[in-house]
C-alpha positions in Angstrom: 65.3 74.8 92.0 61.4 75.8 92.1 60.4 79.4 91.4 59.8 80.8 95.0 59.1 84.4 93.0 56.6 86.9 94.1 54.7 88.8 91.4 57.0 91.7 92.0 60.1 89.9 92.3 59.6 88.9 88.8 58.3 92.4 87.7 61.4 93.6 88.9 63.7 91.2 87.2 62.0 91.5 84.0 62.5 95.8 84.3 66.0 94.7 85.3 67.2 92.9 81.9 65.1 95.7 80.0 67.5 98.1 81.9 70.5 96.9 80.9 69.7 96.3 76.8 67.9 99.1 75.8 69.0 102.7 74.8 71.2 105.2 77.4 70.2 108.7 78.3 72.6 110.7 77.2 74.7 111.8 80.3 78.4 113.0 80.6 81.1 110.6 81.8 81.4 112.2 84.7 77.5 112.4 85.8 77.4 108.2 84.8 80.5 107.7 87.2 78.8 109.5 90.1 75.6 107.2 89.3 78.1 104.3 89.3 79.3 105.1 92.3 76.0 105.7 94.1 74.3 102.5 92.9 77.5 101.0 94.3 77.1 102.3 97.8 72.9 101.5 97.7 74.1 97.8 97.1 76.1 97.6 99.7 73.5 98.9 102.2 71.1 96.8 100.9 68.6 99.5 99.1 67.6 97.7 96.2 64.5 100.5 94.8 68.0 103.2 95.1 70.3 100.5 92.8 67.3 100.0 90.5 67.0 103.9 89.9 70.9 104.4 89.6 70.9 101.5 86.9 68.1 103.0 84.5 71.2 105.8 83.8 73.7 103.4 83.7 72.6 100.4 81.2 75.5 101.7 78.2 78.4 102.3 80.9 81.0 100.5 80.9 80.7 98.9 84.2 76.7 98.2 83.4 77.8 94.5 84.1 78.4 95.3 88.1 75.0 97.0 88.3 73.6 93.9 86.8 75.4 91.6 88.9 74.7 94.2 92.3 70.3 93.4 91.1 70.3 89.8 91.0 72.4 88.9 94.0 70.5 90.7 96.4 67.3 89.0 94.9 69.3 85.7 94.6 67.6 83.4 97.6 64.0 84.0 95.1 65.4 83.9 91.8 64.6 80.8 89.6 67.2 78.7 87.5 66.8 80.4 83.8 67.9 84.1 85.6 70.6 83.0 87.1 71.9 80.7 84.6 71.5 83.6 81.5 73.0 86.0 83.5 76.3 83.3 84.1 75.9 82.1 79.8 75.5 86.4 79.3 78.7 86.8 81.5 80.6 83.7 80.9 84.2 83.3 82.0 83.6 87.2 83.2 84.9 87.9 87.0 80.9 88.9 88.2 80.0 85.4 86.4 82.4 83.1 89.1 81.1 85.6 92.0 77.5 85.3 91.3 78.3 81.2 90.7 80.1 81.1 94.1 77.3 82.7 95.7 74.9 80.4 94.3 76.8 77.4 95.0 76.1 78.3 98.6 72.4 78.9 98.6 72.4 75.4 96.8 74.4 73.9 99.3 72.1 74.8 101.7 68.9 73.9 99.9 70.9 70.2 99.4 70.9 71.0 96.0 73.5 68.7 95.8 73.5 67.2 92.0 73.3 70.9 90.6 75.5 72.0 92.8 78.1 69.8 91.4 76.9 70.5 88.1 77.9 74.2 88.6 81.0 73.3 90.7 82.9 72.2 87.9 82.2 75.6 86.5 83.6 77.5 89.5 87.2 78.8 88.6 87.8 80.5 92.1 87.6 77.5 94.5 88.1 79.0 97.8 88.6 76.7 100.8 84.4 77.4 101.9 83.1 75.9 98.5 86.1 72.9 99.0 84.3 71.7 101.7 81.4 72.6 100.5 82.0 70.1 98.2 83.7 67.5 100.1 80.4 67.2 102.7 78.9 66.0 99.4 81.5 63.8 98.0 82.1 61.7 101.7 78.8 60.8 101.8 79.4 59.3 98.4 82.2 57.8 99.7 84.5 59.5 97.1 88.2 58.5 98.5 90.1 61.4 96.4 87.7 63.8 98.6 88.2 61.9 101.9 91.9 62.6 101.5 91.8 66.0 100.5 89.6 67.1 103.3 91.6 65.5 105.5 94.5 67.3 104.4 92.8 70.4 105.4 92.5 69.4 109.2 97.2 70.2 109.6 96.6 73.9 110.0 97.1 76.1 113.0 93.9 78.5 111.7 90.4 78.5 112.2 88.8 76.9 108.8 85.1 78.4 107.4 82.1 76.8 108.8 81.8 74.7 106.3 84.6 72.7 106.8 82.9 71.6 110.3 80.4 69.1 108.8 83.3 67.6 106.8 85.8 67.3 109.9 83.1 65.8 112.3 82.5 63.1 109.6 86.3 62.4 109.4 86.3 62.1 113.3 83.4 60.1 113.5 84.9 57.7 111.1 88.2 57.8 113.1 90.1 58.9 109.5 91.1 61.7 111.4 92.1 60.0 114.1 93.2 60.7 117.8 96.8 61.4 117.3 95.9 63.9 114.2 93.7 66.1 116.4 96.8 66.3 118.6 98.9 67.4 116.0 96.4 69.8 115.1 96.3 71.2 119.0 100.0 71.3 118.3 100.4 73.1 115.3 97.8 75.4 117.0 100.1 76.2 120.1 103.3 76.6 118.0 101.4 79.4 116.3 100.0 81.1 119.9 96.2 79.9 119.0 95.7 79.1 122.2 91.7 79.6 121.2 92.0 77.0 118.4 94.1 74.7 120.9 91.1 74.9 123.3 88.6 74.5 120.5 90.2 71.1 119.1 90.8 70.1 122.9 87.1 69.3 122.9 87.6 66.3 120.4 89.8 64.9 122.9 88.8 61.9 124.9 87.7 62.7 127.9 90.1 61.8 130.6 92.9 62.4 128.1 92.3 66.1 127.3 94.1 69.1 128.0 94.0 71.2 131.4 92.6 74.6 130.0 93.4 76.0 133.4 97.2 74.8 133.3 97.3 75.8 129.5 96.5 79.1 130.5 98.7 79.2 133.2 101.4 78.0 130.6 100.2 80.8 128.3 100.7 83.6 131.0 104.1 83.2 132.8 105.4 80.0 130.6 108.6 80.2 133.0 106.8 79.9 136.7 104.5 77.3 134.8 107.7 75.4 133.8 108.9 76.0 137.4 105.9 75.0 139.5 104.8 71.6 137.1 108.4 70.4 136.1 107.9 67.5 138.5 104.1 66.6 137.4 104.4 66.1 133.7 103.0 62.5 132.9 100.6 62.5 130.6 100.6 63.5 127.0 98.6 66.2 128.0 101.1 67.0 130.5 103.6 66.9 127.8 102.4 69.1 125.2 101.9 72.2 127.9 105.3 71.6 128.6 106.4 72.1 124.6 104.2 74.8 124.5 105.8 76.8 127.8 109.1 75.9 126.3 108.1 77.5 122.9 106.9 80.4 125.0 109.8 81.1 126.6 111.7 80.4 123.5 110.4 84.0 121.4 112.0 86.0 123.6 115.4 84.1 124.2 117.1 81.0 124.1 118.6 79.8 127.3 116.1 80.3 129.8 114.2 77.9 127.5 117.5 75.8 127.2 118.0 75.9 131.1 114.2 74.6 131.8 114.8 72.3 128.8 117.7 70.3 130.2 115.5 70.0 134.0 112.5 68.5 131.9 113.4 66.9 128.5 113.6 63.4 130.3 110.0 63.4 130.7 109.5 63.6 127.0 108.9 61.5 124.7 112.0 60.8 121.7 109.6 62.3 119.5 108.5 65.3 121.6 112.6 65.9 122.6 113.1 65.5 118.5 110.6 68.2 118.1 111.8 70.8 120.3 115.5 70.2 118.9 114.1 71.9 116.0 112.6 74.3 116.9 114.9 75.5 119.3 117.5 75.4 116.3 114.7 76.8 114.7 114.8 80.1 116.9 118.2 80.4 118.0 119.4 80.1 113.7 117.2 83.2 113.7 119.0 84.7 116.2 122.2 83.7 114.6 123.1 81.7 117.4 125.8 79.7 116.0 124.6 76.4 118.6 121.6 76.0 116.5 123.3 74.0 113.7 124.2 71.3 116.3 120.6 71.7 117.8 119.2 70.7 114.3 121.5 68.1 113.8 120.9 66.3 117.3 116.9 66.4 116.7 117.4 64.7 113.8 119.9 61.9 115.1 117.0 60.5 117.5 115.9 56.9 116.6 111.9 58.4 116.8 112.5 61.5 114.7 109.8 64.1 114.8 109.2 65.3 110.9 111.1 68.5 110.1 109.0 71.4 108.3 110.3 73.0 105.4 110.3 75.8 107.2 112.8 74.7 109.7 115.0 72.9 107.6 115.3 76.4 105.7 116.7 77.6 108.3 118.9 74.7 109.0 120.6 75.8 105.6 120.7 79.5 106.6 122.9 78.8 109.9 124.9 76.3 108.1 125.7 79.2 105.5 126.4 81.6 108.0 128.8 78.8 109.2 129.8 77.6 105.5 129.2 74.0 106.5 128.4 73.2 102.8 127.6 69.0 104.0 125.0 70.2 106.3 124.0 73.0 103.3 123.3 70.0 101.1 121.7 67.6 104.1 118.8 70.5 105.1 118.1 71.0 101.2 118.0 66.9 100.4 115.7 67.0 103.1 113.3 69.6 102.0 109.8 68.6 100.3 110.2 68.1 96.6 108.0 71.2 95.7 110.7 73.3 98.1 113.6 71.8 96.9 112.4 72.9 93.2 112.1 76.4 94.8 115.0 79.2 93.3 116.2 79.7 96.2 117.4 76.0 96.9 118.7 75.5 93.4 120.8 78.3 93.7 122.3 77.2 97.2 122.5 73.4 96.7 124.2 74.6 93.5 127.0 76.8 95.6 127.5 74.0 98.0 127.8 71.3 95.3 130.6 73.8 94.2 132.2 74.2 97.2 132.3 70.9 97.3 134.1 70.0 93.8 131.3 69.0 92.1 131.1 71.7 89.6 129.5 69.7 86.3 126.9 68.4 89.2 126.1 72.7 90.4 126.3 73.7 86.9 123.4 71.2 85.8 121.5 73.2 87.9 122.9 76.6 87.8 122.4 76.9 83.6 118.1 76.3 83.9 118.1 79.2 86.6 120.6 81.4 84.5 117.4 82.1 82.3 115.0 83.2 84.7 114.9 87.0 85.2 114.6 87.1 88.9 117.3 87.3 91.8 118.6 83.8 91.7 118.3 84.3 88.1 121.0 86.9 87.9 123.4 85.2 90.5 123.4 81.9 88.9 124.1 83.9 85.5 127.5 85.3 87.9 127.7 82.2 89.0 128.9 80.9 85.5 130.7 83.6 84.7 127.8 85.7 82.8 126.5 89.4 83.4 123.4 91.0 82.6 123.8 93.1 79.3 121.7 94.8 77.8 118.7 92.7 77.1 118.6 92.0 73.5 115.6 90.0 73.4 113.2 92.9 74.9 110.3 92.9 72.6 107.8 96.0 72.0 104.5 95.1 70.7 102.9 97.7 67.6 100.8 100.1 68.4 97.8 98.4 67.1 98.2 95.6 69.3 98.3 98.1 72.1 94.9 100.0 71.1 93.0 96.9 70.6 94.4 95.9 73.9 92.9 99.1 75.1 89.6 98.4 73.9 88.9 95.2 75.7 86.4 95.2 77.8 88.3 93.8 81.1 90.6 96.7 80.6 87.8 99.2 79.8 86.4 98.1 83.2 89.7 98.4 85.2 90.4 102.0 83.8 86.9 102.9 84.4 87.4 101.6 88.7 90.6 103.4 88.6 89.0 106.3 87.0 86.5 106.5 90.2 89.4 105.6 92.5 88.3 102.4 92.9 91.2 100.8 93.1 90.7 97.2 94.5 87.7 97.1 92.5 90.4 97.6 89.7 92.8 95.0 91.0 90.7 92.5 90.9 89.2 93.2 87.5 92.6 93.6 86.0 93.8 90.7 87.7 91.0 88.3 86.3 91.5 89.6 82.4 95.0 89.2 82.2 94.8 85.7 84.1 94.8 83.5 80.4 97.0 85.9 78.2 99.6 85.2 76.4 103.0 87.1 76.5 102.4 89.4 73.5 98.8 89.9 75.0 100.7 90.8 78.6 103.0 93.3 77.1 100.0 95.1 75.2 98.1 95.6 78.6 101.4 96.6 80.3 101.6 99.3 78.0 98.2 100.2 77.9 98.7 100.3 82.1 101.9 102.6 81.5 100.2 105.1 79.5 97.6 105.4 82.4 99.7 105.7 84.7 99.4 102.8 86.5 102.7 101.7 86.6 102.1 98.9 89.6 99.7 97.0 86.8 102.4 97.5 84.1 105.0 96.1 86.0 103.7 93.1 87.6 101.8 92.0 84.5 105.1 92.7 81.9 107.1 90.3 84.7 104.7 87.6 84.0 105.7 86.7 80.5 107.5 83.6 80.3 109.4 83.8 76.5 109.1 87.3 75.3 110.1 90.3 77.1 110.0 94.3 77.6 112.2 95.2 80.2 111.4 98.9 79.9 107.7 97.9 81.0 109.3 95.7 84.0 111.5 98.4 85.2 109.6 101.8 84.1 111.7 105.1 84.7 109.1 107.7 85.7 109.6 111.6 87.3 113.6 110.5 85.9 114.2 114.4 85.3 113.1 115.4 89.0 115.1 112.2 90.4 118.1 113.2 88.7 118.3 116.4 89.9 117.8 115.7 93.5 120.7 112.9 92.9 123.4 115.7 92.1 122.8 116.8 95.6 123.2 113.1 97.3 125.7 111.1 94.9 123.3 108.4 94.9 123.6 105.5 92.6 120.5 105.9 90.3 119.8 102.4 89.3 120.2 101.7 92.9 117.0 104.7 93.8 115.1 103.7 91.3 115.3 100.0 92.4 114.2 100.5 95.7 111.6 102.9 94.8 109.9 100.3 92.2 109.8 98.2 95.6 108.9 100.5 98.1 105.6 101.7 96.0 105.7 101.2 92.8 105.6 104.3 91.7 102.0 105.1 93.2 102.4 108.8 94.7 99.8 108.5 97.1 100.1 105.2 98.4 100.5 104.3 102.2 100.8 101.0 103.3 99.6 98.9 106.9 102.6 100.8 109.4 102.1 104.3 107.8 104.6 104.3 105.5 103.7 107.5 102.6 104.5 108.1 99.2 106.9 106.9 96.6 110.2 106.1 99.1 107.2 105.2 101.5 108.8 107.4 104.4 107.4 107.2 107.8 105.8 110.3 109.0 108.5 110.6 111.6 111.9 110.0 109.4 109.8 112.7 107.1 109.6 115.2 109.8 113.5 114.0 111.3 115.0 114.5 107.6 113.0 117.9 106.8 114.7 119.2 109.6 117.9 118.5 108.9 117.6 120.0 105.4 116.2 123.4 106.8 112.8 122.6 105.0 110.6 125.8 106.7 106.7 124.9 107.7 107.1 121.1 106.7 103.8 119.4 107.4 103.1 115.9 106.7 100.9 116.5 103.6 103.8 116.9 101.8 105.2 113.9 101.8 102.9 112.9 99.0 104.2 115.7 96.7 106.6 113.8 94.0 110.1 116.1 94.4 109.3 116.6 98.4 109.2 112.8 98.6 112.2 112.2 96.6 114.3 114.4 98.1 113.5 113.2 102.0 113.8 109.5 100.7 117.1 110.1 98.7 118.4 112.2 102.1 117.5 109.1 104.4 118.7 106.4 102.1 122.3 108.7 101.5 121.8 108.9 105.8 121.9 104.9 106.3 124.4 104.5 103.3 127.1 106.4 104.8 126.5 105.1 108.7 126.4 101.2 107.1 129.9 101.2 105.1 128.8 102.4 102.3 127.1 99.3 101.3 124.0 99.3 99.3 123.0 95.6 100.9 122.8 96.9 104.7 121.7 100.3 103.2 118.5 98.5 101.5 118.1 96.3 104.9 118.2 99.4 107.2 116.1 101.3 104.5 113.1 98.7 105.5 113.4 97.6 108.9 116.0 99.8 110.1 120.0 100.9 110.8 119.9 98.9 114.3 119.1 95.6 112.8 120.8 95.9 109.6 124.3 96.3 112.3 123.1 93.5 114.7 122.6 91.2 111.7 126.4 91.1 110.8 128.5 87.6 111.9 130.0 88.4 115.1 133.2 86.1 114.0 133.9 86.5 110.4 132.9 88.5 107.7 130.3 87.0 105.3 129.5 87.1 101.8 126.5 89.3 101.0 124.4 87.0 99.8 124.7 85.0 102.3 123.9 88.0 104.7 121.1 88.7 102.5 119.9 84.9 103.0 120.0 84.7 106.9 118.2 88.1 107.7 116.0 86.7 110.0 112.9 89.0 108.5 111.1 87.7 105.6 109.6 90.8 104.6 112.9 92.1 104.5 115.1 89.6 103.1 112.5 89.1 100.2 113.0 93.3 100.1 116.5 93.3 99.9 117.0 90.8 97.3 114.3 92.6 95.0 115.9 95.9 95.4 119.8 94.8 94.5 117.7 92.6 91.1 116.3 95.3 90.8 119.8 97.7 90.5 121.3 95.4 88.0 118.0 95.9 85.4 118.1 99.5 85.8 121.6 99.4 85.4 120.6 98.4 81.9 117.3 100.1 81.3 119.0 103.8 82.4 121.9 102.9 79.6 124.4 104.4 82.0 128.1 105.4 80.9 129.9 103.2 83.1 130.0 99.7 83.6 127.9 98.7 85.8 128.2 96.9 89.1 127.2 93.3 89.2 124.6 91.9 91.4 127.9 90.4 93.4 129.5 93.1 94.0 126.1 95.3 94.6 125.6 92.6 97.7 129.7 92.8 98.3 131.2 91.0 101.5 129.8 92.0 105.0 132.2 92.8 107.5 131.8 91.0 111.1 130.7 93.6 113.9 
């Protein structure tokens, strides 16, 4: 790259590296964290003279690696080859060090750079979709067949891709590799998901003549039943056809048989392959619904001769209706049929183990079952059931020595995460965190762990103690903070204390202050409204929201409302945790409306991801406190904690 520098472009640079290296004026931590802070905020407004006189305070902080990195990228377009590559060698394998190379990589992409920018490609550790195809526009033209096929991979989405995946598409198109029929499946992926915008965008690398009707698409998109109604006798194109999928789908979110009804008057106008795909996905929608047709709707899209592929998604849910109807053959069909990645997923081991069970086959489900009894997670713990094992107290829970812990402490990745989380920086912490531990080794992971526990952190200690793989700390995993306040308020509600704490660690945590995307606050993340509701109902005088951040005021609303749903859901911790996220209503309507069902298989079929992931967490959860708290009696298992669901 030639030196496009002006004189005081490189005056600068050369005060900049002077900066960094010499000697600090002595300042308190305090006064350097408010410089921090304001050089921070001058970068991201673009005042480079402000950043510059921030960083002459700031060259023997901690974080003098950021005000570095904030210098040279915003004089990055002028700065020559030797700056940027000592400041990547100075930096190496350093978070700012893949951010400034990303950044580069796109300036040389631009200049069609294109033999240093593979060069510094290899380099790259973060290789987010925009630098893929970055790559890839280079790659084609060298006719690179591994790239060809990657990129082309990239076109089965229902999102918008970054700009630079453009170039790379319009090459595939021109070459036909993505051919005719794959920009259809693209415009149909695209109206499954309601991007009617994307639909219309690929539309335009139709044919013309064979195209959609933008007007009758967005007829379709606004009243998909009058659509359906007026055009029922004027579908004859492929065109034609995929409106009429996508009204069907329309109608479809809200309910089943008026989607059914419309179905019936049109699906001989289809294709086998376009009846095949609406099978599924109106089993798809109805298992959601716990609509017990939807197993047979499944099956019957996958008896036609010209079968439309099933997702993994759908055929998920396949398995979830046929549990719900304890159909263990078609429990074992939906899994075979699964990818080989999702078939490897926990979840399917567990379930093609119970039906391989149900079905006699016991040496065949314990194969699988005894490799899943060793992982700590939900399947984990059932599979361990499953064989007749509970969860004791772990034996194996390893504490690294305190000098492991300080040294730990020490490291500069960690330095520079306490210091963000000092300033309340807290993404800026994530992040940081997130890269240094990303290589470490299990005795490494516990070390920072603890180092997180002891600040307080207890979100960082607990998701980076659950990522060691051989040696374990399950007092770092499952952390037992404010345990005197909880147990007092618990006298007062006869709550299960494993069972609190487990959905606390999933509500929050343990972050006080934390609110999340609906509004949720605090530790038992209450919403403003159930605060104010539950305040009122314990005779709390002059509640105001504010306090819902307090610790004890927190704990004891939470504990109140979770006792509330408890008692009005049979007493049973599973619909108690499923009406605790998304609640009481659904947890009820949720219930089989013939037969009583096993809770884990109620736990499998709720229809909300967020919460069936939440639900299964929070009962794990239960069973490791259960352990951690050393309580007197024996514990529940995870079994019983899930217990059998009565029908409504």
């Amino acid at each position: 790259m030639s030196s496009l520098y002006l004189p005081a472009t490189i005056k600068f640079l050369m005060a900049m590296v002077l900066v960094v290296y010499s000697g600090a004026l002595p300042a308190s931590l305090s006064q350097l964290d408010d410089h921090f802070l304001a050089a921070r905020k001058a970068f991201q407004e673009g005042k480079a003279a402000l950043v510059h006189e921030h960083a002459q305070r700031l060259q023997q902080h901690v974080l003098a690696p950021y005000i570095e990195y904030y210098q040279l990228r915003m004089y990055l377009r002028t700065a020559d080859i030797t700056t940027i590559e000592a400041f990547l060698t100075r930096h190496e394998n350093h978070l700012l060090a893949d951010r400034l190379r990303a950044d580069w990589l796109k300036m040389l992409a631009n200049n069609h750079q294109w033999q240093l920018f593979e060069h510094e490609f290899q380099k790259l550790i973060d290789k987010k979709t925009e630098l893929l195809c970055l790559a890839y526009q280079y790659r084609i033209e060298k006719q690179d067949q591994a790239a060809i096929d990657s990129a082309r991979a990239l076109w089965f989405t229902a999102n918008s891709m970054p700009d630079s995946c453009t170039p790379v598409f319009n090459t595939l198109i021109s070459r036909n590799i993505i051919t005719v029929n794959d920009r259809w499946a693209r415009i149909r992926l695209a109206l499954e998901a309601g991007q009617t915008g994307m639909a219309r965008y690929i539309n335009r690398r139709i044919p013309e003549g064979e195209a959609l009707n933008v007007d009758e698409l967005n007829a379709a998109a606004q009243n998909p039943l009058h659509y359906l109604k007026t055009r029922q006798n004027k579908i004859s194109t492929r065109a034609d056809r995929e409106i009429a999928l996508f009204a069907l789908l329309r109608l479809l979110t809200s309910d089943t048989n008026p989607a059914l009804v419309k179905w019936y008057q049109i699906k001989d106008k289809l294709t086998a392959s376009d009846q095949s795909y609406f099978l599924g996905r109106l089993g798809y929608r109805a298992a959601m619904r716990h609509d017990p047709r939807a197993l047979n709707w499944f099956h019957d899209a996958q008896r036609i001769k010209d079968t439309y592929p099933m997702t993994d998604t759908l055929l998920a849910w396949q398995v979830r209706v046929a549990l719900r109807a304890e159909n263990w053959d078609s429990v074992l069909d939906g899994i075979n049929r699964m990818s080989a990645a999702e078939q490897a997923d926990s979840t399917w081991q567990y379930w093609k183990a119970r039906a391989l069970k149900a079905k006699g086959k016991s040496t065949e489900a314990n194969t699988l079952l005894i490799p899943l009894s060793n992982q700590h997670h939900y399947y984990g713990q059932l599979a361990k059931e499953e064989l007749g094992t509970v969860l004791g107290t772990p034996q194996k829970s390893v504490q690294v020595g305190e000098a492991e812990v300080i040294a730990m402490e020490k490291t500069p990745g960690i330095q520079r995460t306490l210091a963000f989380y000092r300033m309340n920086l807290r993404t800026e912490a994530y992040w940081e965190w997130v890269w240094t531990i990303r290589d470490f080794n299990d005795r490494q992971l516990l070390a920072a762990a603890e180092v997180a526990r002891r600040h307080g952190h207890h979100d960082r200690a607990i998701n980076t103690a659950s990522k060691t793989t051989d040696l374990h700390d399950f007092r770092l995993r499952f952390p037992t903070p404010h345990r005197e306040v909880l147990r007092h308020i618990l006298q007062d509600q006869d709550l299960d204390e494993a069972w609190v704490y487990g959905l606390i660690r999933q509500e929050s945590r343990f972050l006080s202050e934390v609110r999340s995307s609906a509004g949720a606050i605090g530790l038992m993340q209450l919403m403003p409204d159930t605060a104010k509701w539950v305040a009122k109902q314990l005779g709390m005088a002059n509640f105001q929201q504010n306090l819902i951040t307090q610790i004890d005021t927190n704990l004891r609303l939470g504990t109140y409302y979770l006792k509330y749903v408890l008692a009005t859901l049979d007493n049973q911790p599973l619909l108690a945790s499923a009406a605790y996220n998304a609640g009481p209503g659904r947890a009820k309507r949720w219930r089989d409306t013939e037969r009583s069902l096993e809770g884990a298989i109620y736990a499998e079929t709720i229809p909300f991801s967020e919460t069936r992931d939440y639900v299964k967490k929070v009962l794990k959860n239960s069973v490791y406190y259960s352990t951690v708290l050393e309580q007197d009696r024996t514990p529940p298992t995870l079994k019983e904690r899930l217990g059998i669901v009565a029908k409504k």
